[in-house]
Structures are given as C-alpha cells and as structure tokens.
FINUZA-508375 format. One line per 8 residues: number of its first residue (from 1); for each residue y negated, x, z of C-alpha. Coordinates in steps of 0.02 Angstrom, whole numbers. Example, Ala and Ser with C-alpha at 12.3 -4.5 7.8 and 13.67 -1.06 7.14 Angstrom:
# FINUZA-508375
1 = 225 615 390  53 684 357 $
# end
This chain:
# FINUZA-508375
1 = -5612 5008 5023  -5489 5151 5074  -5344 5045 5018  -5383 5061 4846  -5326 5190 4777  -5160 5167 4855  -5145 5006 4762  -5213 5079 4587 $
9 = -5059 5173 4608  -4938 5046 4634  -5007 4932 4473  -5022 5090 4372  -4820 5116 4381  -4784 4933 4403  -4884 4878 4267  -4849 5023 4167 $
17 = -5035 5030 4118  -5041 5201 4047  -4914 5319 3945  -4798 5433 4046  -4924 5574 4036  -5058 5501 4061  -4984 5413 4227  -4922 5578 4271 $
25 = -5087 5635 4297  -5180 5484 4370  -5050 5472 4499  -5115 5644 4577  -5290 5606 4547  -5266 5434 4676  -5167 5525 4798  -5322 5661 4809 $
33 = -5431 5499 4830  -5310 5422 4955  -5310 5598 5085  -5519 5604 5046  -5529 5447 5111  -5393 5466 5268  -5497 5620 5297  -5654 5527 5301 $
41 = -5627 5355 5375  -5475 5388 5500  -5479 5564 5551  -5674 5559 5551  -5674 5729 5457  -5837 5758 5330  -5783 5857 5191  -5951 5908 5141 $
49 = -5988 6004 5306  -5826 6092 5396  -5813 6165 5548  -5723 6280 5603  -5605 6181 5709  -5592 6058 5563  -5524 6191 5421  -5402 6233 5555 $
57 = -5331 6086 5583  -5307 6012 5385  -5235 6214 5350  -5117 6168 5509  -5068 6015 5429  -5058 6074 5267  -4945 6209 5299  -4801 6069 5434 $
65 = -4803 5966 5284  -4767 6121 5166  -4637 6179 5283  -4577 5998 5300  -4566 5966 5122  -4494 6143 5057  -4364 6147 5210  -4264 5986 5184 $
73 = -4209 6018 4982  -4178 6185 5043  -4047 6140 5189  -3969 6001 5082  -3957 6107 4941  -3879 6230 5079  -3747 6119 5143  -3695 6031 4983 $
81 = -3639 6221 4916  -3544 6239 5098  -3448 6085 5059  -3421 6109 4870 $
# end
C-alpha cells in the first residue's frame, strides 16, 4: 500500500498520462502522499496527534535536507565561476 504512490509517479511520466501541467502538479501531490505514508508506516509518526519530540524531529529533518539541497548548487555554482 505505501508503494503506491511512488509507482503512480513513475507511470504518470512514463506513460505520459497527463499534459505537462497537469503532471507538474500531480507529481508533488504523490510525493506529499509518499512522506505521509514514510511518516506513518516506517517512522511510526501519527500526523494527526504530534508530540513534541515528534515536530522536532521532522523540523530537524526538514531543515538537513534544506541545507543539503540548497548547499550543493550553491558550491558547484561556486567552483564552476573559480574555474571559468
């Protein structure tokens, strides 16, 4: 059941199913189905009633994988203009 939505999104772009814009936006939608269900059935968080302890830890990892994602365009982008 949680593998689902992961595979809606791979036959929505290899099927080509929708228009661009529309699979533009369903894309999105599944991954936000995909991390609800992680959430639930792996990590063993409920959504519906957070603790404190819970909050902190998915604003932790919300803010490594921010840092993670933001940082590594920013240091290639960094060294590229050292070597042009």
């Amino acid at each position: 059941m949680n593998a689902r939505p992961l595979r809606l999104a791979f036959a929505v772009v290899a099927f080509g199913v929708f228009d661009r814009a529309t699979t533009l936006i369903t894309l999105p939608v599944l991954l936000l189905a995909q991390i609800a269900a992680h959430f639930r059935f792996f990590l063993h968080i409920d959504l519906w009633k957070l603790l404190r302890d819970d909050l902190m830890l998915i604003l932790f990892t919300a803010l490594i994988t921010l840092l993670m994602v933001s940082g590594a365009p920013w240091i290639l982008f960094d060294e590229w203009s050292r070597m042009m």
